[in-house]
N, C-alpha and C positions, 0 to 999 in steps of 0.2 A: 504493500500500500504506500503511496506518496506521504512525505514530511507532513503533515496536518499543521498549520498554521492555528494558532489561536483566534477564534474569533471574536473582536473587538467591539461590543455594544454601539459605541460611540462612533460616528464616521463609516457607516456603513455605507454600501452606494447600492443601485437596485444593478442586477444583473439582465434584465429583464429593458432590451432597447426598445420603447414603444416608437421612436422615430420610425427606426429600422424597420420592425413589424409593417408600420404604416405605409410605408414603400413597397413594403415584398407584399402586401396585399394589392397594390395596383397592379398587379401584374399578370394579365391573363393569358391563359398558354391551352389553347388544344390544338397542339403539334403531336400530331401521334406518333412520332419518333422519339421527342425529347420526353414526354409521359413514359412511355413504355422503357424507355432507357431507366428512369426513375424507379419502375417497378422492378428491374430484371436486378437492377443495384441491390432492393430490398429485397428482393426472392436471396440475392446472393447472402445475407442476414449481417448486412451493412448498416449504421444505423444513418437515417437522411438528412442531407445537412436543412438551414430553416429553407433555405431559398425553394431548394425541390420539396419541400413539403408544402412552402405557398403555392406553388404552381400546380400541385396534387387538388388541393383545398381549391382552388378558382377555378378548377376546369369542369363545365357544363357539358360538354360534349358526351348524349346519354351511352354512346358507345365506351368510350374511355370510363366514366364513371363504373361501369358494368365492370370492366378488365380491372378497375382498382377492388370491387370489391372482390372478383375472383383470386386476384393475388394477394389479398388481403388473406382470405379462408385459406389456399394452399401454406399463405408460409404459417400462419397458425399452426395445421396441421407438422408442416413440418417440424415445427423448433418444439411444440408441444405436444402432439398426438392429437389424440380426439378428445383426450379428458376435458370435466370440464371439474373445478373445486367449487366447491359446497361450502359456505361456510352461516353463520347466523349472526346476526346483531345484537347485543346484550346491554341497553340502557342503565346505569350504576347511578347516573344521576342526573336531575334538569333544573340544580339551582342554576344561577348564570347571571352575571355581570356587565356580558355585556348588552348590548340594544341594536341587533344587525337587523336590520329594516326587514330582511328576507324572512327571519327563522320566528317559528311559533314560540321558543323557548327565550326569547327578547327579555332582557327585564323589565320594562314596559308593559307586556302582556299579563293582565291583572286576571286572564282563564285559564292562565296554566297553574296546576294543581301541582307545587313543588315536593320534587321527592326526593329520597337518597336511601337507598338500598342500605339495611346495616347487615354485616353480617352473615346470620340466619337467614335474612330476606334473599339475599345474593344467591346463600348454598340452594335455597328453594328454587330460585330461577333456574340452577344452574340443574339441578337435579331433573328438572320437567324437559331442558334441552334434553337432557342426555338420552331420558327414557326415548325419545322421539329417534335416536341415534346419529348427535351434532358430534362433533369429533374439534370443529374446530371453529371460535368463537372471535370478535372483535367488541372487547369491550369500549361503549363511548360515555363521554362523561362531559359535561357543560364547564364554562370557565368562572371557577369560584376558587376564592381561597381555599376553602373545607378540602376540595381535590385537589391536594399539593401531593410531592412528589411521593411523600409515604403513603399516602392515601391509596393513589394509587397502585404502587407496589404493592398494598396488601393485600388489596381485592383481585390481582392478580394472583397471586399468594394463596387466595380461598378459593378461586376458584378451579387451581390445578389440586388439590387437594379433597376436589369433592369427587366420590368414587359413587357411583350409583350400579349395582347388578355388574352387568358386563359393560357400563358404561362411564368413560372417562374423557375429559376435555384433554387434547393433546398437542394444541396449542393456542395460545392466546394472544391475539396482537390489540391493540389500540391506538384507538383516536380521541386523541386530548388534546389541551390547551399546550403551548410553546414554555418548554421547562430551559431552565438554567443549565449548563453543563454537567452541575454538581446533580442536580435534580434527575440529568436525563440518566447519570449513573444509577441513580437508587433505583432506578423503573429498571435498566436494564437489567441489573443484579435481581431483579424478582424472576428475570427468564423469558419477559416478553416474545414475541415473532418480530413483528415486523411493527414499527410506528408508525400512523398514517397520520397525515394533517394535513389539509388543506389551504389553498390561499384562497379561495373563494373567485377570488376578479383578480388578475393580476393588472389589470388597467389602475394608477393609483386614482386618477380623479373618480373613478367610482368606485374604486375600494374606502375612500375616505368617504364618498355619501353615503354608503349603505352601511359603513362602521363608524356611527357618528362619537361615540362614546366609550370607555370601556380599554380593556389591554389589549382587545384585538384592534382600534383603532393605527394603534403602531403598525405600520404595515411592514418595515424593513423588520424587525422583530420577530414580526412571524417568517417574515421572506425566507430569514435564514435558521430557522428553527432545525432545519432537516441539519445546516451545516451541527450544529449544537449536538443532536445528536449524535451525529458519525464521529465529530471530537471526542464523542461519553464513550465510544464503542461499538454504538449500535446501528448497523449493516447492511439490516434489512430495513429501507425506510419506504415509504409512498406516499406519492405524490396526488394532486387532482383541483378540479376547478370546479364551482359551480354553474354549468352553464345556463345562460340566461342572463344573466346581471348586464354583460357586457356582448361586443360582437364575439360570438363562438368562434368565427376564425382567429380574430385575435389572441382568445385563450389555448388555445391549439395550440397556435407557434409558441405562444408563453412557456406551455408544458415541454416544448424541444428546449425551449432555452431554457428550464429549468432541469432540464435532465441532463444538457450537456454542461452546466454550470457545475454539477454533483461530479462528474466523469471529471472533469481539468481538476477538479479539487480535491476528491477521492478515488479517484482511478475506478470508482463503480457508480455506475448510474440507480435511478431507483427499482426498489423490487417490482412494484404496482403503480399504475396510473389508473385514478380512478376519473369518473365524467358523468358526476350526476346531474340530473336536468332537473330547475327548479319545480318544484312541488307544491301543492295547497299546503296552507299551513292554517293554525287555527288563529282565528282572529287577525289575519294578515292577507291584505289586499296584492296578491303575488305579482298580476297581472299589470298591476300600475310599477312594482317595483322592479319587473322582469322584464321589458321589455323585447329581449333581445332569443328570446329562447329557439333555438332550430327546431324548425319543422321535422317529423320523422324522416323524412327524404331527406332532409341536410343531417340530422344527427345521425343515419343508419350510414352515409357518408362516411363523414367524420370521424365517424368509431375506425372503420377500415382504412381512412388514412394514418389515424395512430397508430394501427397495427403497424401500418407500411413502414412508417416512421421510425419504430425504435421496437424493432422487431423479436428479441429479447428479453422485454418486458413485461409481466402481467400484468393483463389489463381488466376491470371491474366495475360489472355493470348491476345496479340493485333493483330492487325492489321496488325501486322508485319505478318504472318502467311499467306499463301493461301486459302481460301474459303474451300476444301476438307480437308489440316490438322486441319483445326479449329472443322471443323464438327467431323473429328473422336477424335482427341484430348479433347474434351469440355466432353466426354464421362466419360473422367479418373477422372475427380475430378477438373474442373477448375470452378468456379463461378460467375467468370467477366469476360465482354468482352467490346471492343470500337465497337461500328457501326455508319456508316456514317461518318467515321473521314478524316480530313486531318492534317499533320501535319506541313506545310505551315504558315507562319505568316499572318495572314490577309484572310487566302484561301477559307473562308467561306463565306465572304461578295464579294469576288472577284475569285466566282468559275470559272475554266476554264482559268485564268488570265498566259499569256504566261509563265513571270517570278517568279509563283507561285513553280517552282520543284527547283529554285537557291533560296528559302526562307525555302526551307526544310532539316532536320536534317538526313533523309533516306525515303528510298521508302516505299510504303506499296504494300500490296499483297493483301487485302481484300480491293476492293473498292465500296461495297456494302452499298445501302441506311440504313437509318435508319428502316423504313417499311421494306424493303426486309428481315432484318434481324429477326425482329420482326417475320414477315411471316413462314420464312424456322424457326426459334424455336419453333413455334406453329406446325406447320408442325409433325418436330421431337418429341412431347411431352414433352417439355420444358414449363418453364413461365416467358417470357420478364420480368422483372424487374423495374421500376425505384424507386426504395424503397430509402428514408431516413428517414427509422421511428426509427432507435436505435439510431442514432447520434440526431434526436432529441428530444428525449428520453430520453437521457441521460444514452441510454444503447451504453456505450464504453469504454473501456480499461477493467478495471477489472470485470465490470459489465459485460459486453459481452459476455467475459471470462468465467463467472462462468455460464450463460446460453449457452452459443457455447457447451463448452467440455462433457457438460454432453446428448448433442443434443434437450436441451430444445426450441433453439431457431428457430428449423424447423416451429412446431408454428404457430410463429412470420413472419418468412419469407413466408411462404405459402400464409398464408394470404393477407398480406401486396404486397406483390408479385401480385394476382391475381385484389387488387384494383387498382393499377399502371396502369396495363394491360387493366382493363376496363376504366380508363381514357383516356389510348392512344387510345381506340379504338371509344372511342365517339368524342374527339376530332381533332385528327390527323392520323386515318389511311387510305389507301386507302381501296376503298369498299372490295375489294380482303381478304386485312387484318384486315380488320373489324369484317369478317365476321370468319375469320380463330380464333382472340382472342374470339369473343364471343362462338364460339364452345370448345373451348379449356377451357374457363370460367366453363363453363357449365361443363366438363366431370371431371372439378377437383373436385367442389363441389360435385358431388356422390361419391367421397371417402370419406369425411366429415361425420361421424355417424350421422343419425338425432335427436341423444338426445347428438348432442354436444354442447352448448351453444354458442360458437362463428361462427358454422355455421348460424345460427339464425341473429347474429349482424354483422356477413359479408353478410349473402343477404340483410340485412335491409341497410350496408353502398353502395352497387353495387348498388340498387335501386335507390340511391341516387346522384353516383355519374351519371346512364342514366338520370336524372333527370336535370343534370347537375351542380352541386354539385363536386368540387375538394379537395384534398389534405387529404384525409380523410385515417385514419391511424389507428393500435393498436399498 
């Protein structure tokens, strides 16, 4: 890894050229030589500099738009197989501090019904995931003093420690408020995944009007929050925008310049790029605050230029989404998804609970179980996911890196992928989807050569795990 520089609070500059941006947006291109040349760069698993991503992003021509999303799904496939991960959202708390125009959870909104998980309350949430069979969790938490650094360490803390049946969390990442160096150490010492945090708008004139108040107003602060962490240690960070606030192309290039801002400075770019699209929220007029939000055809776009883009990276699309864009979206190059989520404080051990929509940060649009989702991927020729075998492996950050880009780490995930799958189906699916992963089991290993050696020790671990036998991994 590169000398790490200490990063200096004071005199910070933005990374992030909105001039530049503004320029490489006037710039319209359907040359289907110079496109296609664009693509065959990223099929080759190069990541794009900003300029050919602009040119990716303006080009209208419905033929080329077609080719970017085809190459968009093959390098998917390539650098990641067909899995997709599965993970769940787990709300710890909705005090908050600050008053961001967009979010239900504002301190200004006088209908949200403040909560903070103690404890016992946590082990319950965490206990109802499992029985459902979550493997792996993102905890989120609002920006208040009370969630400082220990805080959060320990709720990470409890919730690796809750065992339920044959069911265990195996690993836990989060999205919090921007910690101190010293701060981002305690979090990692608890054993976190991956930090996720968001800039919201990297535009500042509208990052400053929709953060009128509050610590997130700082916007150089949070900018380089990720730098903070990677100084603490931690590796696996990710990245994301809110889209809507601002022009979505703009946010786009932003996420390249922040990814290659990570790369000059830690020699590894981010694990995940996340791109959720603003949401209803309670008590908050979105549509006056959002103006800018991409139409499905611009965002189902969009998503497959970032694949194109930084082709190495996982990329995470939520709940936030309809059941139909997800399914066509998930196509372009997304790798993660939430199923069975609520984002509710508490809403898991108190499903159904009246005051659960005033405990929430926005609405979802996919309110599909865990099995259902499971189901309709096997369905579609995908492979459910609950994989934590590189984070405990010790394959992250740079590690990762050097098997990701080169698409070694297909692999890895295939595999790993299809033992997850056969646990959930021995232990927690319904017979429907029981029957749907064991088929699906089945018709991947006939891709597998039979003079491959790790087919050999993947039927000998599936054997294992119908045997009843968990957590077994390469």
């Amino acid at each position: 890894m590169k000398q790490v520089v200490k990063i200096n609070v004071e005199g910070l500059r933005t990374f992030i050229p909105e001039n530049e941006i503004a320029l490489l947006l006037q710039k319209k291109s359907n040359d289907k030589v110079r496109i296609r040349e664009i693509i065959a760069k990223s099929q080759s698993l190069q990541r794009l500099e900003p300029e050919e991503m602009a040119l990716l992003l303006n080009t209208d021509n419905p033929e080329l738009v077609a080719e970017i999303k085809e190459g968009a799904s093959r390098l998917k496939e390539e650098v990641y197989g067909k899995r997709i991960v599965l993970f769940a959202p787990l709300y710890v708390g909705n005090k908050c501090i600050n008053n961001c125009a967009y979010c239900g959870l504002r301190s200004s909104n006088q209908e949200v019904v403040r909560t903070t998980l103690g404890k016992e309350a946590l082990k319950e949430e965490v206990c109802r995931l499992e029985e459902k069979g979550h493997k792996r969790l993102i905890l989120v938490y609002g920006e208040h003093p009370y969630y400082d650094a220990e805080f959060i360490a320990n709720s990470v803390k409890t919730v690796y420690g809750v065992k339920d049946g044959k069911g265990e969390i195996r690993r836990v990442n989060i999205n919090a408020a921007p910690l101190d160096v010293e701060g981002f150490k305690i979090v990692k010492a608890a054993g976190i995944g991956t930090y996720q945090i968001f800039q919201e708008t990297y535009h500042q004139e509208t990052y400053k009007k929709v953060h009128p108040i509050g610590p997130k107003s700082n916007y150089l602060w949070r900018l380089y929050a990720l730098d903070r962490a990677m100084e603490a240690g931690i590796d696996d960070v990710g990245i994301g925008a809110l889209f809507g606030l601002y022009n979505y192309k703009f946010e786009a290039l932003s996420l390249l310049y922040h990814t290659i801002h990570l790369e000059k400075t830690f020699n590894v770019g981010p694990h995940t790029i996340s791109f959720p699209r603003i949401q209803e929220a309670l008590n908050t007029d979105t549509q006056h605050i959002a103006p800018f939000a991409p139409s499905n055809e611009e965002f189902a776009k969009l998503i497959a230029v970032l694949r194109l883009s930084v082709p190495y990276t996982g990329m995470i699309l939520t709940a936030r989404e309809s059941v139909n864009f997800r399914n066509e979206a998930i196509k372009y190059g997304v790798s993660q998804i939430d199923a069975g989520s609520d984002v509710g404080v508490g809403a898991y051990s108190h499903e159904g609970a009246i005051d659960n929509s005033k405990k929430r940060q926005f609405e979802l649009s996919d309110n599909r179980s865990l099995d259902t989702v499971i189901g309709e991927l096997c369905d579609a020729g995908f492979i459910p996911s609950s994989c934590t075998a590189c984070y405990r492996s010790g394959r992250t950050g740079e590690h990762f890196m050097a098997m990701a880009k080169p698409g070694y780490i297909k692999r890895f995930c295939t595999a790993n992928a299809l033992l997850t799958l056969s646990e959930y189906a021995e232990n927690y699916a319904s017979l429907s989807t029981k029957q749907k992963c064991r088929e699906r089991i089945a018709q991947e290993l006939k891709v597998f050569s039979s003079e491959d050696k790790m087919k050999t020790i993947l039927q000998q671990k599936l054997d294992k795990v119908r045997q009843g036998e968990t957590d077994l991994y390469f």
